[in-house]
N, C-alpha and C positions, 0 to 999 in steps of 0.2 A: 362674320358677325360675332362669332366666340372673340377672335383673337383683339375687336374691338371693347367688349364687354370685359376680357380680362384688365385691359388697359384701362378700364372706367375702375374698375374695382382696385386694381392697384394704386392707379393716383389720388384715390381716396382713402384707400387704406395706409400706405410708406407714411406718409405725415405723424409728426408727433401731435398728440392730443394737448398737453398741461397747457396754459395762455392761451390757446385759440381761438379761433371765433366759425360758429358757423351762425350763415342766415340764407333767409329765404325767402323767394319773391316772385307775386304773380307777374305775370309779363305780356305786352301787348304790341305789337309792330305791325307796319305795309310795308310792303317793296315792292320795286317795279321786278317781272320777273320774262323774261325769255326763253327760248331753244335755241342753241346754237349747233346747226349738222357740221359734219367733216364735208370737205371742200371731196371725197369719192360721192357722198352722199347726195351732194345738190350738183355734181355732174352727171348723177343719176337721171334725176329730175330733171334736168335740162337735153340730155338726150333723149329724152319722150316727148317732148315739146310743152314741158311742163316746166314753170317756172313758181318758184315759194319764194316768199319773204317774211320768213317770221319777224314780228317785234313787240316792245314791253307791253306788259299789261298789268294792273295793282292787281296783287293778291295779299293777304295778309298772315296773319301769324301770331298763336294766343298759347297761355300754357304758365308755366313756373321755373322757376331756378332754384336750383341750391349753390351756395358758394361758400367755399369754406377760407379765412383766409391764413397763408402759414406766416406771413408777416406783415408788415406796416406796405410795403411794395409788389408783394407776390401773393397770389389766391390762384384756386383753380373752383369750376364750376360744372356742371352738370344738371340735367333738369329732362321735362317730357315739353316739350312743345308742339302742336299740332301745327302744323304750317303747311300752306297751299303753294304750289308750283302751276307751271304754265307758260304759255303763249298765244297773243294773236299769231295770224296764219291767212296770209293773200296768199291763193292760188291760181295763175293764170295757165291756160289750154289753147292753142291754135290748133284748129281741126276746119280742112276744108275751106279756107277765107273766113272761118268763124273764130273769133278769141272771146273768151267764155273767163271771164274772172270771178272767183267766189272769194270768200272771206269770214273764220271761224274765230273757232280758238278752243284752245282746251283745260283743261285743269286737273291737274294733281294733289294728292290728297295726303298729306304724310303725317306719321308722328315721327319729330324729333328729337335723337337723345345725341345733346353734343357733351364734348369734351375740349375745354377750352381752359386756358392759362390768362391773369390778367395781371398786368405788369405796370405798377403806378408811372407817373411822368412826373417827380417832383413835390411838390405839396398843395399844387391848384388843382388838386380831386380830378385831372386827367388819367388816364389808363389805357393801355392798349389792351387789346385781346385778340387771340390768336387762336384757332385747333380742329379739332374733326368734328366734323357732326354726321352720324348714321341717322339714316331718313326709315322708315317701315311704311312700304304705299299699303295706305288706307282703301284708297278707291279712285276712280280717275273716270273723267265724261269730256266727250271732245262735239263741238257745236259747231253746224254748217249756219250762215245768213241766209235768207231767201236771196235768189238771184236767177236773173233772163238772161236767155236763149233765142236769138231771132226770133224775139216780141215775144214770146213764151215764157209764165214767170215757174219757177220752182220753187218749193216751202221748202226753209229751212228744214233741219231736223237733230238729233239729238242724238248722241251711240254711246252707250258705258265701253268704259276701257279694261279691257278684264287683264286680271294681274295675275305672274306665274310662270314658271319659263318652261311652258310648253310650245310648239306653234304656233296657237291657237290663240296665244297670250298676247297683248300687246307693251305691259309695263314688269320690268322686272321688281322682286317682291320690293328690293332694297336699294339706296342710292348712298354712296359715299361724299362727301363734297368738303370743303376749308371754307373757315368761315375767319376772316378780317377784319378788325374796326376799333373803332376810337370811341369811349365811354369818359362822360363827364358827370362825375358824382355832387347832387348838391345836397347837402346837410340839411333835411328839417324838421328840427327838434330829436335830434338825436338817432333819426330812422334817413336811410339816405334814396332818394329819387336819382335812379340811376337812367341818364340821357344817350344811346350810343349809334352811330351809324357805323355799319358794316357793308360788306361783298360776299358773295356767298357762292363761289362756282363750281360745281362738280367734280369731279374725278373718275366718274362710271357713266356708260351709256344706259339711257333709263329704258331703250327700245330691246325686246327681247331679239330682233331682226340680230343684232349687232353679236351673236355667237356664231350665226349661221357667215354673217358676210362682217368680219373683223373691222374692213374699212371705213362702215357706215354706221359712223357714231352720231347720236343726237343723246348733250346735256342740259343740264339748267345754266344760265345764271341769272343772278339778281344779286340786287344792292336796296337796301331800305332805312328806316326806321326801327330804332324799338325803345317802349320807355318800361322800368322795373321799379318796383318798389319795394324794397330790404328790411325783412323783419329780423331781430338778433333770435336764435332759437339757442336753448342748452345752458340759459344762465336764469 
């Protein structure tokens, strides 16, 4: 997390100031978001007579930008975003001629501080963007449905995920991940409504399990929405 935070400071800092422009913009996006395990982790699963299916589920993502730009083609950005992670989650169990399927899901709770590059395409206000974004778990709650058992039903139920890389933990504090996408700027009245979809996949296992046994990794991904809108600050 330092060697991330010195990285935010210097590509904010090396830039010459004189002609620049900085601005800044609340921001709002959904994405669809998952878990993806490593193929030891869901052979895990499956040698207990357990079978998972994670898949998408909308979560969303609120917060601000800063972006500063060093040229007519080149800026870099920065900002706090609060954004929520996640997955649905079928679990199926055969026990006894009985096969028992539930089905949850759960959610992650982050502030995120990226670090990203945006690179014009020409003068049709396209841009790509590219770069890191450090996540800080906020908080995290994982939800069971109700479901029967040879005619027997079960209540749902509800468990916080407590964060920390003790045993006892289940999310570690922080997650690293690349974020991907294509930003289409439209001009209005001088302030610019910034349009972008991106990809956003991990780089770090979020389960603290993954110190103790290396092979059994579970990350995010997702891919969304976000729309921004650009105030000019410092003139």
């Amino acid at each position: 997390m330092k060697t991330y935070l010195l990285l935010l400071l210097g590509a904010l800092g090396c830039t010459p100031v004189f002609g620049q422009q900085w601005r800044i913009a609340p921001t709002v996006g959904v994405n669809l978001a998952t878990i993806s395990y490593s193929n030891a982790y869901l052979n895990l699963f499956t040698s207990n007579g357990s079978r998972v299916s994670p898949g998408f589920v909308p979560r969303w993502q609120v917060g601000a930008l800063i972006d500063y730009t060093i040229s007519e083609q080149v800026g870099i950005r920065s900002g706090l975003l609060y954004s929520t992670r996640g997955s649905n989650i079928q679990t199926s169990v055969t026990r006894s001629g009985y096969t028992v399927t539930a089905s949850g899901s759960n959610q992650i709770n982050y502030l995120d501080v990226p670090l990203l590059v945006t690179v014009g395409l020409g003068e049709n206000g396209f841009r790509l963007v590219g770069g890191l974004v450090l996540g800080i778990a906020l908080s995290g709650t994982s939800k069971t449905d109700a479901y029967t058992v040879a005619g027997y039903k079960f209540d749902g139920e509800e468990a916080k995920l407590p964060i920390g890389n003790s045993s006892n933990d289940r999310i570690v504090p922080t997650d690293v991940s690349v974020s991907l996408g294509i930003l289409k700027q439209l001009d209005l009245n001088r302030r610019f409504l910034e349009l972008g979809f991106h990809i956003q996949p991990s780089l770090s296992s979020f389960a603290t399990g993954t110190k103790q046994y290396p092979s059994y990794t579970s990350t995010y991904f997702q891919f969304g929405l976000k729309a921004s809108y650009f105030f000019d600050i410092g003139r």
